[in-house]
C-alpha positions as CSV (number, residue, x, y, z in Angstrom):
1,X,0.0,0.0,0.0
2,X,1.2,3.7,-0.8
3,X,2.9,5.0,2.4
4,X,1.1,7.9,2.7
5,X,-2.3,5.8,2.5
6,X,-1.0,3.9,5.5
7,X,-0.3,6.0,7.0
8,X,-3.8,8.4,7.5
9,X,-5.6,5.2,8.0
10,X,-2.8,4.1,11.2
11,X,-3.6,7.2,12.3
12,X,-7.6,7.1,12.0
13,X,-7.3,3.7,14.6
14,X,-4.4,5.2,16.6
15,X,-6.2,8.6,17.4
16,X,-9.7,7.2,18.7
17,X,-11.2,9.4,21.0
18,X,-10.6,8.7,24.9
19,X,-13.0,6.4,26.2
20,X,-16.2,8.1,28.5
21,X,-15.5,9.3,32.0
22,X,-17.4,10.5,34.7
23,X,-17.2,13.8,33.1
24,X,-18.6,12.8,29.9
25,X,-21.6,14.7,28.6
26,X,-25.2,12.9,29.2
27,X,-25.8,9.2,27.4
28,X,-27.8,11.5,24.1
29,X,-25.3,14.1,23.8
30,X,-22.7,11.5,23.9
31,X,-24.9,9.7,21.4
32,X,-25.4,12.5,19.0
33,X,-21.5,13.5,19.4
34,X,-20.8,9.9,18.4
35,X,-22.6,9.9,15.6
36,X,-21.4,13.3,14.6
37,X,-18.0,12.0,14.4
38,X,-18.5,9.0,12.7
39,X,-20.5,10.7,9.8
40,X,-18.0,13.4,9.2
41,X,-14.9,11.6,9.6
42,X,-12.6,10.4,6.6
43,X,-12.0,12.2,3.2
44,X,-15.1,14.4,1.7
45,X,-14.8,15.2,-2.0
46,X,-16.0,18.1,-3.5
47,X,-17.3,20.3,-6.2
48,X,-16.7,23.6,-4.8
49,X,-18.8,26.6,-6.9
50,X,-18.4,30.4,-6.9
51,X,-21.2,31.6,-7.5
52,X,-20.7,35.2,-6.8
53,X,-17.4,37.4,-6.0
54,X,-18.1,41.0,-6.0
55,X,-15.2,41.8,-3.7
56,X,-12.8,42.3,-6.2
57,X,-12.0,46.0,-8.2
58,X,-13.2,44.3,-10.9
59,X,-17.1,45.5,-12.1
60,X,-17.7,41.8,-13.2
61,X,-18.9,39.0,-10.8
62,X,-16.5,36.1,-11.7
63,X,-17.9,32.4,-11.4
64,X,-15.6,29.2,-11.0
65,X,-15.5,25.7,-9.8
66,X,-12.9,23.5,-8.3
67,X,-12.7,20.4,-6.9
68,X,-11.7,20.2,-2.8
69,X,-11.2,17.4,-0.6
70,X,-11.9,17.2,3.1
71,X,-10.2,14.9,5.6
72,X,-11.5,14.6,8.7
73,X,-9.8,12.6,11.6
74,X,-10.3,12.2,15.1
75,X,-7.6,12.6,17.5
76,X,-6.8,12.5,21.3
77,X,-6.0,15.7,22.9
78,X,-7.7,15.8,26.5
79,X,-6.3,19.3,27.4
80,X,-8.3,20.8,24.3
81,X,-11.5,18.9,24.8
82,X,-12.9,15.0,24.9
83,X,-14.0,15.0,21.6
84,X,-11.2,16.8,18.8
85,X,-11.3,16.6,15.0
86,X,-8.4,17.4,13.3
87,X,-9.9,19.0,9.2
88,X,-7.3,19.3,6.0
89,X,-8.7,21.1,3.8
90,X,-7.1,20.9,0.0
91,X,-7.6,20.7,-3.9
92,X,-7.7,17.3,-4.6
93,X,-4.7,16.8,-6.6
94,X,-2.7,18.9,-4.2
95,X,-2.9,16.8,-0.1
96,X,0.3,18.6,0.3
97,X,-0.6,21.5,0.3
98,X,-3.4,22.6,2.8
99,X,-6.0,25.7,1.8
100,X,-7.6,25.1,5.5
101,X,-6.2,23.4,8.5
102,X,-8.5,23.3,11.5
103,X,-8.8,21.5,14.8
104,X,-12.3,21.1,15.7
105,X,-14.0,20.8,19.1
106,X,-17.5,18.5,20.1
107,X,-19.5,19.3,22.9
108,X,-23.0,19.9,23.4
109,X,-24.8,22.9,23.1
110,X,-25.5,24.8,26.6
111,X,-28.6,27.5,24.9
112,X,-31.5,26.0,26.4
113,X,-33.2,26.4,22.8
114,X,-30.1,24.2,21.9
115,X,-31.2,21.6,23.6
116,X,-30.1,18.3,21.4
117,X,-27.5,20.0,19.5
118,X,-23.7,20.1,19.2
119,X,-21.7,23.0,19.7
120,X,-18.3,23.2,17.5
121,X,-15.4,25.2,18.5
122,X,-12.7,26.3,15.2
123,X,-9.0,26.2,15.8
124,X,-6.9,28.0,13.9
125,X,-2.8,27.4,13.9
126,X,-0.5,29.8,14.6
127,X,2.1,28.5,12.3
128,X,0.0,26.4,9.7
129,X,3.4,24.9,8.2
130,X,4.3,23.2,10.9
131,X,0.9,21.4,12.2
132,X,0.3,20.2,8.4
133,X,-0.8,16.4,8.8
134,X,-0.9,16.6,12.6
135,X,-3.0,13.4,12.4
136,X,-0.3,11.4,11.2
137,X,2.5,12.4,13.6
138,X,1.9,11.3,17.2
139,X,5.3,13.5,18.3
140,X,3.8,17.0,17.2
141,X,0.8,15.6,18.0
142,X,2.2,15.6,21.7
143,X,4.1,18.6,21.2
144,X,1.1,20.8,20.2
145,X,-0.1,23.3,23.0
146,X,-2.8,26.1,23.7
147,X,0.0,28.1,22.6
148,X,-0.2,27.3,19.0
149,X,-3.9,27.9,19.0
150,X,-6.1,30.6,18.0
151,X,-10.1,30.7,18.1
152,X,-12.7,33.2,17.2
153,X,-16.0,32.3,19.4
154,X,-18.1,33.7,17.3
155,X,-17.7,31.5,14.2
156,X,-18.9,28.5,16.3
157,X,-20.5,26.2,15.0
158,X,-23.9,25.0,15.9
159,X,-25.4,21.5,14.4
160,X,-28.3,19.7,15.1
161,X,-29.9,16.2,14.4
162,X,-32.2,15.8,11.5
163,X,-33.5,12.6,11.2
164,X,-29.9,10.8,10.1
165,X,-28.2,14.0,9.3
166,X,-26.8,17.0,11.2
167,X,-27.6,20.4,9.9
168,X,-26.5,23.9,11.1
169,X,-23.7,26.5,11.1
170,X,-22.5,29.6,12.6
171,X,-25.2,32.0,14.4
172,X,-25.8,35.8,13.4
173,X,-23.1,38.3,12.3
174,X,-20.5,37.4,15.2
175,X,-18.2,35.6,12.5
176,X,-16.0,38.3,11.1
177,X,-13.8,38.1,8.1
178,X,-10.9,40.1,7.1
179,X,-11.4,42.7,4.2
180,X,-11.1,46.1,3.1
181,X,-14.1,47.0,4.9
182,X,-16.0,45.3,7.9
183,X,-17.3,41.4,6.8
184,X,-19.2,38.4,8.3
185,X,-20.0,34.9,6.9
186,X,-22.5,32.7,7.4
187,X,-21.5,29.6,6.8
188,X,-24.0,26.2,6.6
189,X,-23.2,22.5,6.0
190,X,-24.5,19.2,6.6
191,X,-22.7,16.0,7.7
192,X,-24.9,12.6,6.9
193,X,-24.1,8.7,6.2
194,X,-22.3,9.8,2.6
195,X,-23.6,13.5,2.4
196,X,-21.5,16.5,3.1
197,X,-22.2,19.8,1.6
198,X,-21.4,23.6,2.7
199,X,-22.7,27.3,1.6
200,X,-20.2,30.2,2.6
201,X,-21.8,33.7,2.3
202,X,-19.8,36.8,3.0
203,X,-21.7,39.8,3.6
204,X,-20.8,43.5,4.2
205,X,-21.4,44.3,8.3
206,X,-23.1,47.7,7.7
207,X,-26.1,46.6,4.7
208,X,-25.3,42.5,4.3
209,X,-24.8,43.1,0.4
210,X,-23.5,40.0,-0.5
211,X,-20.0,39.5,-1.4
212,X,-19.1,36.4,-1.6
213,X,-20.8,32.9,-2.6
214,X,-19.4,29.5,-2.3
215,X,-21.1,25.9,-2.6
216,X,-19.7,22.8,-2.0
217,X,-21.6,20.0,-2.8
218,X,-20.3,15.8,-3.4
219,X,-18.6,14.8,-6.5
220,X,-17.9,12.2,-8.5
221,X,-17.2,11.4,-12.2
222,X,-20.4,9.4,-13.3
223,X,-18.4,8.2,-17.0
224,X,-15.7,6.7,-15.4
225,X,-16.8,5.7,-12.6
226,X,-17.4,1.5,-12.2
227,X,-19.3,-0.7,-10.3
228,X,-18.7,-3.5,-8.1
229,X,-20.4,-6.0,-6.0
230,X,-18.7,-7.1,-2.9
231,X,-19.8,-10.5,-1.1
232,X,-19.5,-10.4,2.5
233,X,-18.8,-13.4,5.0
234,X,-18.6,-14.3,8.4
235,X,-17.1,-17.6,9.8
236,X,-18.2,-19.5,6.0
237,X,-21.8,-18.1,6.2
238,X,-22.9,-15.5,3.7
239,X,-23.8,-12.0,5.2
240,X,-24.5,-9.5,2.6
241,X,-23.7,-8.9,-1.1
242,X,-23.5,-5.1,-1.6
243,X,-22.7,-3.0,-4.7
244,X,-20.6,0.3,-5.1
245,X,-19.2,2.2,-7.6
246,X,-15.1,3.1,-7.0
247,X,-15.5,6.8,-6.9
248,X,-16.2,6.6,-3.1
249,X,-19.1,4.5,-3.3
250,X,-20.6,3.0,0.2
251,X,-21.9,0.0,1.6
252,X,-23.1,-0.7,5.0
253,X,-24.0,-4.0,6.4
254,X,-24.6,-5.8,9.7
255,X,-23.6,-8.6,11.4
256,X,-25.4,-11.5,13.2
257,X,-24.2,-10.0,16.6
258,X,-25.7,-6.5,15.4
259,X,-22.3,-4.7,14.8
260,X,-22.5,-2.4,12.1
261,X,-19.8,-1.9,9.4
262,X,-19.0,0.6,5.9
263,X,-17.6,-0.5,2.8
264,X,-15.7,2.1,0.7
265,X,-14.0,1.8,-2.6
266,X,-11.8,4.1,-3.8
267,X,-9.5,4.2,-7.0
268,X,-8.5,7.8,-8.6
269,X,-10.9,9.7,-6.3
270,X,-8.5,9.2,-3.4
271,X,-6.2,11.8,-2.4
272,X,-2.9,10.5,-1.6
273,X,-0.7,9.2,-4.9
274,X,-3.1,10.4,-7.4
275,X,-0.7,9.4,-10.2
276,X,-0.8,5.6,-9.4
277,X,-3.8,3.5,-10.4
278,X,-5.0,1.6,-7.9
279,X,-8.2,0.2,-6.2
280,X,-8.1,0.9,-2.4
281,X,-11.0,-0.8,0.0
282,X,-11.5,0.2,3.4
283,X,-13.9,-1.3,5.8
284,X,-15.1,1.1,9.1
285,X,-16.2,-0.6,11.9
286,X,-19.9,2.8,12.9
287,X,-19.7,2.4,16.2
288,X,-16.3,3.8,16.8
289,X,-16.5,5.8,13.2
290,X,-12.9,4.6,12.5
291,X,-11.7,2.3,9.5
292,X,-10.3,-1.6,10.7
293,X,-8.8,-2.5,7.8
294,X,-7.9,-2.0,4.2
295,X,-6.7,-3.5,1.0
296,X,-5.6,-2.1,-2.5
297,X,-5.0,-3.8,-5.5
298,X,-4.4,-2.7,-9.2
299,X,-6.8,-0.5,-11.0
300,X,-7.3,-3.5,-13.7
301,X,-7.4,-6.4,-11.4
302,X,-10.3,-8.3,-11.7
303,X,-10.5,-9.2,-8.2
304,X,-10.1,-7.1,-4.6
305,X,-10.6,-8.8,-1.2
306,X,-10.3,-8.1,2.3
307,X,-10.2,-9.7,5.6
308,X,-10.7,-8.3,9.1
309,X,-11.3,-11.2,11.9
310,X,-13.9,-13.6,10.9
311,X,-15.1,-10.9,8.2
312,X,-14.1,-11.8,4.7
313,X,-15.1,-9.3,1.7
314,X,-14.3,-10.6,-1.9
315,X,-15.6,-7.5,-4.7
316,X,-15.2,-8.1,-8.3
317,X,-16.6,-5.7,-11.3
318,X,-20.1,-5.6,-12.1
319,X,-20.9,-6.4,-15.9
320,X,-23.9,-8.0,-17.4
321,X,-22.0,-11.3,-18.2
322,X,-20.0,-11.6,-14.9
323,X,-20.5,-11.9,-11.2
324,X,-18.3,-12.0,-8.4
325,X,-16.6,-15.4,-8.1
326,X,-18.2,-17.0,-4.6
């Protein structure tokens, strides 16, 4: 497997959250921030629009797209908070190169018409350079202090449950922006089982003309994209057969003993190595929200499988002539 591959999904397992104390939030905050964390951890990739940019000398409102990935992993920092993301933010042929790097608290929501929802704190570094893949490096990882922090309260986020998804953002005109005049954004998202989408909106503080417009929204190219069906098995009984297409697709499935697991096939929508062609299959275990294991094969091979304990997961490509070999 490619090293840097290895290495983000070591440090998904290695960087589980702490286990709940005493001082843990009640069962169905702990609950939602669970599921929270699961949903929005691992890599998000994105069609990212500008749809309006007026705050340039130009007269002429520019419009663009790009594609952005998002890599979301938890780590263990008690001194910051008992439930920390770390968030990479970066074009997707450029990992290396970070356009956002944030460490993100969970904790739930004090408002009393909050009640149910999950407040998130935004950490900015001091010295971006030097925190870059934080994740991956439990030294720095150790290193890293209050110092090296900076926050602004008022872009807190503020999500809540709807139905399977979360759905929120930041709350009035507290979040300010730098610009050559006073700014705020309102920023909006959603994390669900496979959804993740943002709106930014920059507006001018003293008549909220809008300034700025960006959408993200989930990506992937349909004409090259394939599908494959993946057979699942646990000690020699069949479990599931489950299809998904290599751009990301997903799979979930359940065991006899009602544990819960995520397929996810990936092959040039994945991040790291982009010049190498390759199948990569990861299977994540939705109770903790962190991958198990992984396997990667060839971009041409006929055949990927994968075992984790007694789970054994043999995909092939989907065609009308051919099935995956039992």
């Amino acid at each position: 497997m490619n090293p840097a591959v290895r290495l983000a999904l070591a440090a998904l397992v290695a960087c589980a959250p702490p286990g709940a104390t005493a001082d843990s939030p009640e069962p169905r905050s702990a609950g939602l921030i669970a599921a929270l964390t699961a949903d929005w951890s691992g890599i998000h990739d994105n069609l990212e629009q500008i749809t309006i940019d007026a705050s340039s000398d130009s007269a002429l409102l520019t419009e663009d797209t790009q594609r952005v990935r998002t890599l979301v992993v938890p780590l263990s920092l008690p001194w910051l908070g008992a439930h920390v993301l770390s968030l990479e933010e970066f074009l997707h042929d450029d990992p290396e190169h970070p356009r956002r790097l944030l460490l993100l608290t969970l904790e739930p929501a004090t408002q009393a018409r909050q009640s149910g929802a999950i407040r998130i704190r935004q950490y900015t570094f001091r010295s971006p350079q030097r925190w870059q893949h934080l994740y991956a490096d439990p030294q720095r990882l150790q290193a890293l202090s209050a110092e090296d922090l900076e926050s602004e309260p008022g872009c807190d986020l503020t999500l809540a449950r709807e139905g399977e998804q979360f759905r929120g953002g930041t709350s009035g005109r507290t979040c300010h922006e730098a610009g050559r005049e006073p700014q705020y954004v309102d920023y909006r998202m959603l994390v669900g089982p496979g959804l993740f989408w943002y709106r930014k909106r920059v507006r001018r503080l003293s008549n909220d003309e809008l300034l700025l417009e960006v959408v993200g929204y989930d990506w992937f190219e349909l004409h090259v994209a394939r599908l494959y069906a993946c057979r699942v098995r646990s000690a020699d009984a069949p479990l599931a057969l489950v299809e998904l297409h290599d751009q990301g697709g997903r799979a979930r499935f359940e065991t006899p003993d009602g544990r819960k697991y995520e397929l996810q096939l990936h092959s040039s929508d994945w991040p790291y190595d982009v010049n190498r062609d390759a199948l990569l299959l990861v299977l994540w275990d939705m109770s903790s929200g962190l991958p198990v294991a992984s396997s990667w094969t060839a971009f041409d091979s006929g055949q990927l499988s994968l075992q984790s304990g007694a789970i054994e997961v043999r995909c092939g490509p989907l065609a009308p002539d051919e099935s995956v070999v039992g």
